[in-house]
ZAMI-103675 format. One record per residue (C-alpha): residue number from 1; x, y, z. Coordinates in nm, 3 decimals. Example, Ala and Ser with C-alpha at 12.3 -4.5 7.8 and 13.67 -1.06 7.14 Angstrom:
BEGIN
SITE, nr, xx, yy, zz
SITE, 1, 1.230, -0.450, 0.780
SITE, 2, 1.367, -0.106, 0.714
! end
This chain:
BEGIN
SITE, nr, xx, yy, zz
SITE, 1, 2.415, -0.162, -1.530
SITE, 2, 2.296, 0.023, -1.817
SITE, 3, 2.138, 0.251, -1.599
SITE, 4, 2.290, 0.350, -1.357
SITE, 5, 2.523, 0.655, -1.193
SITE, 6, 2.492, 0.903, -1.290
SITE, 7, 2.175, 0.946, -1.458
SITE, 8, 1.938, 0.849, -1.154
SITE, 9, 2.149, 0.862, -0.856
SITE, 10, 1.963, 1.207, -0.758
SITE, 11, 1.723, 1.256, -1.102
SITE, 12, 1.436, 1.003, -0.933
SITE, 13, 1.419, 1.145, -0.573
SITE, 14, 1.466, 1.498, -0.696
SITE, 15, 1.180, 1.471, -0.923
SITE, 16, 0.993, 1.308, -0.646
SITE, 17, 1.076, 1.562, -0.433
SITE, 18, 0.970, 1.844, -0.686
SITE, 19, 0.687, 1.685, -0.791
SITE, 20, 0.570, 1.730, -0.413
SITE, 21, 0.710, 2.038, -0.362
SITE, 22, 0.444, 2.173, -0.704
SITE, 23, 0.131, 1.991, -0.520
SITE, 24, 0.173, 2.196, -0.193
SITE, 25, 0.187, 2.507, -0.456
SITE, 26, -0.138, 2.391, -0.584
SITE, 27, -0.279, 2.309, -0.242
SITE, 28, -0.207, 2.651, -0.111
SITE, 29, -0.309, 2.835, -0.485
SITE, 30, -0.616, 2.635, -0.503
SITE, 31, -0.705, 2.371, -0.160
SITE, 32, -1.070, 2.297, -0.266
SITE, 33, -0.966, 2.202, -0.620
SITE, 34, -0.879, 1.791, -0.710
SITE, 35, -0.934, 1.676, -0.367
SITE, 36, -1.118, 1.428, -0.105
SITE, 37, -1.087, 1.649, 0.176
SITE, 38, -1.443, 1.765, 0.167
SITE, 39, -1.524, 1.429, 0.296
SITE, 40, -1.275, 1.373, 0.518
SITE, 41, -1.431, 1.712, 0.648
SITE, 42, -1.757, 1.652, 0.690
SITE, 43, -1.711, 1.333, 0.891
SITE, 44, -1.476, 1.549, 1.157
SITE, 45, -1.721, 1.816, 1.139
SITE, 46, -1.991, 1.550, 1.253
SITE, 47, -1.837, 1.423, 1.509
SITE, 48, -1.760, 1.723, 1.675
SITE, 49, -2.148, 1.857, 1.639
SITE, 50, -2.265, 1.501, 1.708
SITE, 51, -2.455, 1.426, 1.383
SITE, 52, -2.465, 1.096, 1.237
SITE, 53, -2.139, 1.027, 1.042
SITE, 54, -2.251, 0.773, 0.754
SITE, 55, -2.524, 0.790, 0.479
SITE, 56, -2.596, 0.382, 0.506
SITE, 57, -2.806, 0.472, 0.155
SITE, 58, -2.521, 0.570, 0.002
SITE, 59, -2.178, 0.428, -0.111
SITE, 60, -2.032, 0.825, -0.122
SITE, 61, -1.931, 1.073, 0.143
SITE, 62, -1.777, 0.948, 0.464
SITE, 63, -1.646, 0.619, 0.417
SITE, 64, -1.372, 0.604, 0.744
SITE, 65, -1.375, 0.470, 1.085
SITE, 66, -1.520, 0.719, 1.321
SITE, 67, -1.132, 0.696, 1.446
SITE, 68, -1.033, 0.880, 1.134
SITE, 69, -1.274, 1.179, 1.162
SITE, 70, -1.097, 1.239, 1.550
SITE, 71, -0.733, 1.209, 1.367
SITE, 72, -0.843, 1.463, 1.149
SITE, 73, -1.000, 1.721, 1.362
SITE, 74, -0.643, 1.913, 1.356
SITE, 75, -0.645, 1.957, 1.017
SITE, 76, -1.014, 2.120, 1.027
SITE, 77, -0.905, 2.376, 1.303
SITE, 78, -0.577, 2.503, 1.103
SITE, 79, -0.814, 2.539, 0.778
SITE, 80, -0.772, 2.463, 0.415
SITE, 81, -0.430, 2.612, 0.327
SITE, 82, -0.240, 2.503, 0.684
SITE, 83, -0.417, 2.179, 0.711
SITE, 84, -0.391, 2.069, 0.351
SITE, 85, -0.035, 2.127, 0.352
SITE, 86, 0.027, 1.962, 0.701
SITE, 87, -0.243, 1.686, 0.548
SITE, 88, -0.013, 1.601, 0.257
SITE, 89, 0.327, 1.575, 0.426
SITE, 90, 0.233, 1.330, 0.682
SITE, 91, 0.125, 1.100, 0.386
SITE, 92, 0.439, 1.219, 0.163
SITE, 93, 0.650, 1.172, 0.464
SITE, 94, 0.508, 0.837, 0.560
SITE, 95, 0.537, 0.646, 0.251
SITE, 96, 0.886, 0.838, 0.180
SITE, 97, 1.026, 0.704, 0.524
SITE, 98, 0.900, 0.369, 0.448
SITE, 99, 1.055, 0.388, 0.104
SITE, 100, 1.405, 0.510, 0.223
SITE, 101, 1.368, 0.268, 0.556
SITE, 102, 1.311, -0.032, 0.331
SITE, 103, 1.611, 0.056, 0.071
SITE, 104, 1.865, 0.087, 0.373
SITE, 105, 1.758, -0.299, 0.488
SITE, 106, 1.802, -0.428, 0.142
SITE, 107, 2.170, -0.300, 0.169
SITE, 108, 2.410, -0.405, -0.099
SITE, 109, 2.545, -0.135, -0.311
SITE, 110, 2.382, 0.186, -0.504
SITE, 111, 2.148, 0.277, -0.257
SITE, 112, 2.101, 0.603, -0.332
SITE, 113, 2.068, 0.459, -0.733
SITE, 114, 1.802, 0.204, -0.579
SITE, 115, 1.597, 0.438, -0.409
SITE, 116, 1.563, 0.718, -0.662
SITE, 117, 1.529, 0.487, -0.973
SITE, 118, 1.229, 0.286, -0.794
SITE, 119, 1.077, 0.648, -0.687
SITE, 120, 1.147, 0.744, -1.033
SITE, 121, 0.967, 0.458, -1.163
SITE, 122, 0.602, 0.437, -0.908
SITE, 123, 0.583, 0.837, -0.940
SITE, 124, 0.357, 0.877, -1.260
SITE, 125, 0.082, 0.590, -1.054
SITE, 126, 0.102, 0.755, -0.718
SITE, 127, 0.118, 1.109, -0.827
SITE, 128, -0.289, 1.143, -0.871
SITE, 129, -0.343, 1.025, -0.521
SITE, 130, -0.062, 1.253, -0.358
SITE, 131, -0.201, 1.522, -0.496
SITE, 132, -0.580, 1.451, -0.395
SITE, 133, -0.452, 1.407, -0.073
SITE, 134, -0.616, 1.075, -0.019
SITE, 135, -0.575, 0.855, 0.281
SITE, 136, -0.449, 0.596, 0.094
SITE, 137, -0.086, 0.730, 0.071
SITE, 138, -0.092, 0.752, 0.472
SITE, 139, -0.228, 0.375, 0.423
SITE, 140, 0.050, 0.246, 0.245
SITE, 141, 0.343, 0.395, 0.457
SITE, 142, 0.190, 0.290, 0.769
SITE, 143, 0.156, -0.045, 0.618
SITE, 144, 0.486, -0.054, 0.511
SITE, 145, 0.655, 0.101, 0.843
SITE, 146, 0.460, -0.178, 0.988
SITE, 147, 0.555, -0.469, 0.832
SITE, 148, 0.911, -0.330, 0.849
SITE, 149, 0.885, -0.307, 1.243
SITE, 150, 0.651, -0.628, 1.294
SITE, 151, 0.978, -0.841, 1.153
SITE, 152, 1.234, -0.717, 1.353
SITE, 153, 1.024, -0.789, 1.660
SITE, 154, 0.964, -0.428, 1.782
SITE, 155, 0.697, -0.431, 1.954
SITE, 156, 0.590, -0.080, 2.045
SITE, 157, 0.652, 0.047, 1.680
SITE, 158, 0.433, -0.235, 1.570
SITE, 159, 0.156, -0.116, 1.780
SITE, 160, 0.231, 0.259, 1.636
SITE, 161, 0.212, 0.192, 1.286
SITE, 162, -0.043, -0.066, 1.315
SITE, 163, -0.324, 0.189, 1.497
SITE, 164, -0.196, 0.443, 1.230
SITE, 165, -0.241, 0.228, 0.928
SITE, 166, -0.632, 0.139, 1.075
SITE, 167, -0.709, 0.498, 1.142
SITE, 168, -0.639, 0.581, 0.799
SITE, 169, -0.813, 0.293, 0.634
SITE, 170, -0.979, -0.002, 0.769
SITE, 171, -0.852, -0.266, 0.469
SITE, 172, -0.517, -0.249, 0.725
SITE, 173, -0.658, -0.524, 0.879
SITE, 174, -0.538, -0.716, 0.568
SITE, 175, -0.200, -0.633, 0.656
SITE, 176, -0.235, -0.707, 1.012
SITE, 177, -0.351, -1.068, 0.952
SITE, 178, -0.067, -1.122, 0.777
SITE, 179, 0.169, -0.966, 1.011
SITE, 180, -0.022, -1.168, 1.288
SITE, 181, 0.032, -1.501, 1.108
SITE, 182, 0.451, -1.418, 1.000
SITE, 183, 0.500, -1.313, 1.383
SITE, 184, 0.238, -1.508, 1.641
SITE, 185, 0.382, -1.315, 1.923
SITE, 186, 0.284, -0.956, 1.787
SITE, 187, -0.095, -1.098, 1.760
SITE, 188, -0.155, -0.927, 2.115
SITE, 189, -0.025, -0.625, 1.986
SITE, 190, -0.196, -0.614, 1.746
SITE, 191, -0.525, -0.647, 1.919
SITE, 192, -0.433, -0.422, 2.142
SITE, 193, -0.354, -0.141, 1.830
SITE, 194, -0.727, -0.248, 1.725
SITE, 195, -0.905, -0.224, 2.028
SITE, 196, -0.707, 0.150, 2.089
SITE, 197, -0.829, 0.249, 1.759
SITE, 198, -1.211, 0.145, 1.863
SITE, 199, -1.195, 0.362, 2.158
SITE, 200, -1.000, 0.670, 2.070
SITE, 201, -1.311, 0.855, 1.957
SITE, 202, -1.448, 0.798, 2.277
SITE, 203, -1.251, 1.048, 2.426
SITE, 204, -1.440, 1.323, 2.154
SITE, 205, -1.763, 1.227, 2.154
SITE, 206, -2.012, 1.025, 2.403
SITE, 207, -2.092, 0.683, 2.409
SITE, 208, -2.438, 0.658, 2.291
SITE, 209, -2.329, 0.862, 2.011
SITE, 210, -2.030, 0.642, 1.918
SITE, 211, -2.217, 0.341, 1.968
SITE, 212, -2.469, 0.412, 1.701
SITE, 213, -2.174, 0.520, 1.443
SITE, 214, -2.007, 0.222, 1.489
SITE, 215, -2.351, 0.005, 1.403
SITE, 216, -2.365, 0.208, 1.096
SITE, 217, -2.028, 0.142, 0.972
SITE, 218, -2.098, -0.179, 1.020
SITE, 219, -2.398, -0.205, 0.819
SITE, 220, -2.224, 0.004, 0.512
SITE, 221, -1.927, -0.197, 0.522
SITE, 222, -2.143, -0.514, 0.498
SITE, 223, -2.360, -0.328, 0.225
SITE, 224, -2.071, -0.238, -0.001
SITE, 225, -1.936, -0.600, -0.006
SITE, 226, -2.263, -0.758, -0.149
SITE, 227, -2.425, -0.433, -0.317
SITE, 228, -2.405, -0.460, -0.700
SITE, 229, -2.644, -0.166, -0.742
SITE, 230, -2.434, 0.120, -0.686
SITE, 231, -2.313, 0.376, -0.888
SITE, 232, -1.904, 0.299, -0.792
SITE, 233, -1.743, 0.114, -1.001
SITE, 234, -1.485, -0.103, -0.870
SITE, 235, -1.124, -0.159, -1.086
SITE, 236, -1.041, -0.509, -0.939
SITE, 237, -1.000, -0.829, -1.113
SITE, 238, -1.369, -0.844, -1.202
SITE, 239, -1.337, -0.507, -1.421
SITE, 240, -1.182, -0.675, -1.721
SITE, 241, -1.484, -0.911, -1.773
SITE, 242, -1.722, -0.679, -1.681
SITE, 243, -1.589, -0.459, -1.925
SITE, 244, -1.599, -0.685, -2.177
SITE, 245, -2.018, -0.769, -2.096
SITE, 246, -1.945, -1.105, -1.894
SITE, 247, -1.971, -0.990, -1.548
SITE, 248, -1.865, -1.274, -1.277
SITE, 249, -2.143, -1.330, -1.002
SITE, 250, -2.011, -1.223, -0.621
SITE, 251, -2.008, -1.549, -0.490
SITE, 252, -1.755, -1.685, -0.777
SITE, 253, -1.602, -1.329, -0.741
SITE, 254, -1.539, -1.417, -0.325
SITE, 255, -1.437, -1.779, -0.377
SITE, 256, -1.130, -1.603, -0.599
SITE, 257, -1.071, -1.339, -0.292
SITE, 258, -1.064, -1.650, -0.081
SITE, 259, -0.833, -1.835, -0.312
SITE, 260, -0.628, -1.530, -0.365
SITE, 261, -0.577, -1.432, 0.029
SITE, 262, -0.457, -1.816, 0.044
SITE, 263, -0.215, -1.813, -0.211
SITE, 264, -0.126, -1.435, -0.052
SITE, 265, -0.073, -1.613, 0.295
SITE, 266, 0.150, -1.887, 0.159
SITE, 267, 0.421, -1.636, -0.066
SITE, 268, 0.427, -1.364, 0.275
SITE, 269, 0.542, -1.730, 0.488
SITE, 270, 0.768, -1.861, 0.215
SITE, 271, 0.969, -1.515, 0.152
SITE, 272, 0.923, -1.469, 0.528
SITE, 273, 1.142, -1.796, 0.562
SITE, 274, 1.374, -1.813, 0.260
SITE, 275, 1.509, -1.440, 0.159
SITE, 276, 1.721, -1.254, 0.323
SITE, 277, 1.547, -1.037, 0.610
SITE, 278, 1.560, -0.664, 0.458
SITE, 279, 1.470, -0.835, 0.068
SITE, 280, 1.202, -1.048, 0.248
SITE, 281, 1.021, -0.763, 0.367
SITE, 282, 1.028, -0.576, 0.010
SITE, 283, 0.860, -0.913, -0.109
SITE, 284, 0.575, -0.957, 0.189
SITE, 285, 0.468, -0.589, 0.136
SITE, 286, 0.473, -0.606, -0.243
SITE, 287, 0.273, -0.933, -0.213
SITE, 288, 0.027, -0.799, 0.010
SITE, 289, -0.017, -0.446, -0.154
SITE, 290, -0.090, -0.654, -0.464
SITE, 291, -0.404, -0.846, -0.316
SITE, 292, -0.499, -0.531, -0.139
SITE, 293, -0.526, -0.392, -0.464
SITE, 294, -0.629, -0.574, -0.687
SITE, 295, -0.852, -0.869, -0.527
SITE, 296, -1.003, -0.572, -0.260
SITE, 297, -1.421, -0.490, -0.368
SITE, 298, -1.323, -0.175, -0.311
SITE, 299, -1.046, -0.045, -0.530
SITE, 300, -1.061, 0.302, -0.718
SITE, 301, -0.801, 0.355, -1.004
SITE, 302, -0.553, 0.579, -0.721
SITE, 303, -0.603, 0.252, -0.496
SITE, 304, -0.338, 0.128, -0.680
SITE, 305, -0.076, 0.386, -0.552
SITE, 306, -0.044, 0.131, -0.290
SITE, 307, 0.167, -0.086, -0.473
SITE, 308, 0.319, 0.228, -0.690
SITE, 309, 0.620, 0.225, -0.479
SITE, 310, 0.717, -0.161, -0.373
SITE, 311, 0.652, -0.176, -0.706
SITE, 312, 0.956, 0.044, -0.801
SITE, 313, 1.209, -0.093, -0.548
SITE, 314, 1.139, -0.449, -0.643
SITE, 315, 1.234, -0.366, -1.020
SITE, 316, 1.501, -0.157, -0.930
SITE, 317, 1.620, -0.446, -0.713
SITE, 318, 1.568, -0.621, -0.994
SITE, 319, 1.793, -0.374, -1.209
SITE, 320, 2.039, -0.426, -0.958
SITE, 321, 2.039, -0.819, -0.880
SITE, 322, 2.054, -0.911, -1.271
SITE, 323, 2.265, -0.641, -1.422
SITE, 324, 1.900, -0.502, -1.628
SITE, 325, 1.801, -0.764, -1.862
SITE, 326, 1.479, -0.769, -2.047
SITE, 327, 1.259, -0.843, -1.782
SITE, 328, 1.363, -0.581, -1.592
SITE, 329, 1.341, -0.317, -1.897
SITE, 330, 0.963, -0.447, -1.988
SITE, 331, 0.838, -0.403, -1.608
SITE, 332, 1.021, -0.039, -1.599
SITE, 333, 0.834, 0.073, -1.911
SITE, 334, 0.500, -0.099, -1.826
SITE, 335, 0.508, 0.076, -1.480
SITE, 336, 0.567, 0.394, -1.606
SITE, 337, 0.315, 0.371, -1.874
SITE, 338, 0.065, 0.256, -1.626
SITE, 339, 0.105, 0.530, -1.427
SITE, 340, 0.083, 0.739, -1.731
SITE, 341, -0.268, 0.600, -1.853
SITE, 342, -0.420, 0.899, -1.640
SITE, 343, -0.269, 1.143, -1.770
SITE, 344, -0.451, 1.194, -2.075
SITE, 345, -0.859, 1.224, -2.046
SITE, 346, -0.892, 0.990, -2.419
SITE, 347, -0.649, 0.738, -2.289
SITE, 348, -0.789, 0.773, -1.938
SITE, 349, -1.136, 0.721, -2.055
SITE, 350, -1.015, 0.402, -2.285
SITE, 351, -0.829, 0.185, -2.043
SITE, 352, -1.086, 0.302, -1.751
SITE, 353, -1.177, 0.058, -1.580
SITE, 354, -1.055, -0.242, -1.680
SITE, 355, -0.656, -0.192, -1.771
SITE, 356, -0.494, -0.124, -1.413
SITE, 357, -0.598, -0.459, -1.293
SITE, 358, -0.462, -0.646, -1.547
SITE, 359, -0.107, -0.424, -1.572
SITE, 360, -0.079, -0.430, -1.189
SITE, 361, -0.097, -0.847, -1.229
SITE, 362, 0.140, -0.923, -1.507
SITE, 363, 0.396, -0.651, -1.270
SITE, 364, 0.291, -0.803, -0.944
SITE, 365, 0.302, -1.105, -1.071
SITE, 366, 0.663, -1.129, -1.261
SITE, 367, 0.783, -0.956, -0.942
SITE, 368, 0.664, -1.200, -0.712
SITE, 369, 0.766, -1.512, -0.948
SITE, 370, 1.132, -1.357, -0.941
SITE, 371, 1.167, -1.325, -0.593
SITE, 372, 1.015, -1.693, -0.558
SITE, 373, 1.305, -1.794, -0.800
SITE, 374, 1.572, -1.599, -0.578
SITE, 375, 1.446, -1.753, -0.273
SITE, 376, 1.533, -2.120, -0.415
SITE, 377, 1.820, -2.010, -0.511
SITE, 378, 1.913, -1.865, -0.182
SITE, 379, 1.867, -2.226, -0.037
SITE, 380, 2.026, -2.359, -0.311
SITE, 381, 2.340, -2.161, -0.228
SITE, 382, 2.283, -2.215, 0.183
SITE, 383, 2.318, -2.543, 0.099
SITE, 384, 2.618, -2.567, -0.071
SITE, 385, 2.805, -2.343, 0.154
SITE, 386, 2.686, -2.587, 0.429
SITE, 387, 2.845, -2.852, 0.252
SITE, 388, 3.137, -2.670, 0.126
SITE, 389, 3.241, -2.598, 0.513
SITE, 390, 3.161, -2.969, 0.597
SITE, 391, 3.410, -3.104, 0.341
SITE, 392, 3.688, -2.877, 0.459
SITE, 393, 3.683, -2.936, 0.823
SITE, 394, 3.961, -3.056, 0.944
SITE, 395, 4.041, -3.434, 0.948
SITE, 396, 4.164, -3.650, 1.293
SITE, 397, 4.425, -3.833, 1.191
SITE, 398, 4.505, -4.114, 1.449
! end
């Protein structure tokens, strides 16, 4: 392995690490300063004075469930400076658990190699949303954690990071279809995460109140599905052609979504039944993150720190499994420079919005076609073991 020990046995989690370590300086130098918080704000600050927590007329401000805006009361009360930095490492420290939690059920050898090389690799894309401190980073480790828990059966840390992962975001429920449809016995649990998550901000706020928040959220979420007007611009599959002046009309945009979640559904089954557990669960979550991202109306260029990460194990994984090889070395350097694209404001401004979508495919994709191929070769290899043990059973002779 041409890279391996040891070159990025500590160098990728050290510099994720670091990297971390220099946003909390920032937060604390500067809190107000490349953020989301304000929003996040303002909808815990309405709740708690009772005044209405979405702007139906507009697709900015307060975009959460009126769960979220009770989850982050706590960080209002400590302040900017406390409750950015507590704010931050429960994101950092979700997605990093996830991360190390996955790596130890792919087992194998060069763990620690596996872990900091894929960190190494998803750091320049999920950098910009670590340090805004956007909910998506809590998203994506709650996701992970609960995908992780939902297929070894546990039940009560299925119903954790499942209310988690809808606090944070409401797109979970993505993830929890799937999860209902690998494991039909966690679908009550998962109901039961949902329907806790409804009524938590009942216990900060009065019904009447609550009622009428939740008929709003409603209405925007329905609004911002068929709403071509506004002034966001969405970085899904649709911004390549509408960057290029031939725009596809919602309804041929939803029967893709509707293809898409299909073909989604079918790959989460197929690794679900034919890799190994701990690689099976790298290739659900990967799978998923990637239609979350990319076939989701509402995706944002640090949406894609979602799939940043899986992203990074998978071709690490894939370092490992083939010994490099070109694959391997393309999707390292077209992560990396994909992550890079914000960097720069020219190169930011060029490939804006139109180039994540496609990059994030052509990864996804290769990614998802190589553990399709591993999977048939996994039965392949079942198979002839079976065989090989029939043939050398032992023979009555009479």
């Amino acid at each position: 392995m041409t890279m391996s020990k040891p070159v990025f046995d500590r160098l990728g989690l050290g510099l994720w690490i670091g990297a971390f370590l220099v946003v909390l300086v920032l937060v604390l130098w500067s809190p107000h300063t490349r953020t989301v918080w304000q929003a996040y704000i303002d909808g815990s600050e309405a709740l708690l004075a009772r005044r209405p927590l979405y702007n139906i007329q507009s697709e900015m401000g307060y975009l959460y469930a009126p769960a979220f805006a009770a989850l982050y009361v706590p960080m209002v009360k400590l302040g900017p400076h406390l409750g950015g930095l507590v704010w931050h490492t429960i994101g950092f420290a979700a997605l990093t658990f996830a991360a190390m939690r996955q790596v130890r059920k792919l087992g194998g050898g060069e763990l620690p190699w596996l872990l900091s090389f894929g960190l190494f690799l998803a750091l320049p894309m999920a950098l910009g949303a670590i340090r805004n401190g956007q909910a998506t980073i809590l998203l994506t480790g709650a996701c992970w954690l609960l995908t992780l828990s939902a297929l070894e059966g546990r039940r009560a840390d299925t119903f954790f990071w499942a209310s988690l992962a809808i606090i944070a975001k409401p797109t979970a429920v993505i993830m929890l279809l799937l999860v209902g449809a690998l494991r039909f016995r966690l679908i009550p649990v998962l109901v039961l995460a949902v329907l806790f998550v409804l009524a938590l901000p009942y216990a900060f706020a009065p019904a009447g109140y609550l009622n009428d928040q939740y008929r709003d959220f409603a209405g925007m979420l329905t609004s911002m599905a068929v709403d071509n007007t506004s002034h966001f611009v969405p970085t899904d599959f649709t911004a390549p052609f509408t960057k290029m002046g031939l725009p596809i009309p919602e309804s041929g945009a939803t029967i893709v979504r509707i293809v898409m979640a299909l073909f989604t559904l079918s790959a989460v089954i197929w690794f679900d039944r034919k890799l190994e557990r701990g690689t099976a669960g790298l290739a659900i979550f990967l799978t998923a993150t990637f239609y979350m991202c990319v076939f989701n109306p509402r995706v944002e260029p640090n949406t894609y720190a979602m799939i940043a990460v899986p992203a990074g194990l998978a071709i690490a994984l894939l370092w490992r499994e083939e010994r490099g090889g070109m694959l391997a070395s393309v999707l390292s350097v077209m992560l990396l420079l994909t992550g890079l694209t914000g960097v720069e404001r020219h190169i930011q401004d060029f490939t804006y919005p139109w180039f994540r979508p496609i990059a994030v495919t052509l990864i996804a994709g290769s990614l998802i076609w190589w553990f399709w191929a591993r999977s048939g070769n996994k039965r392949a290899r079942d198979m002839m073991t079976r065989d090989k043990m029939m043939n050398e059973r032992p023979v009555a002779n009479g």
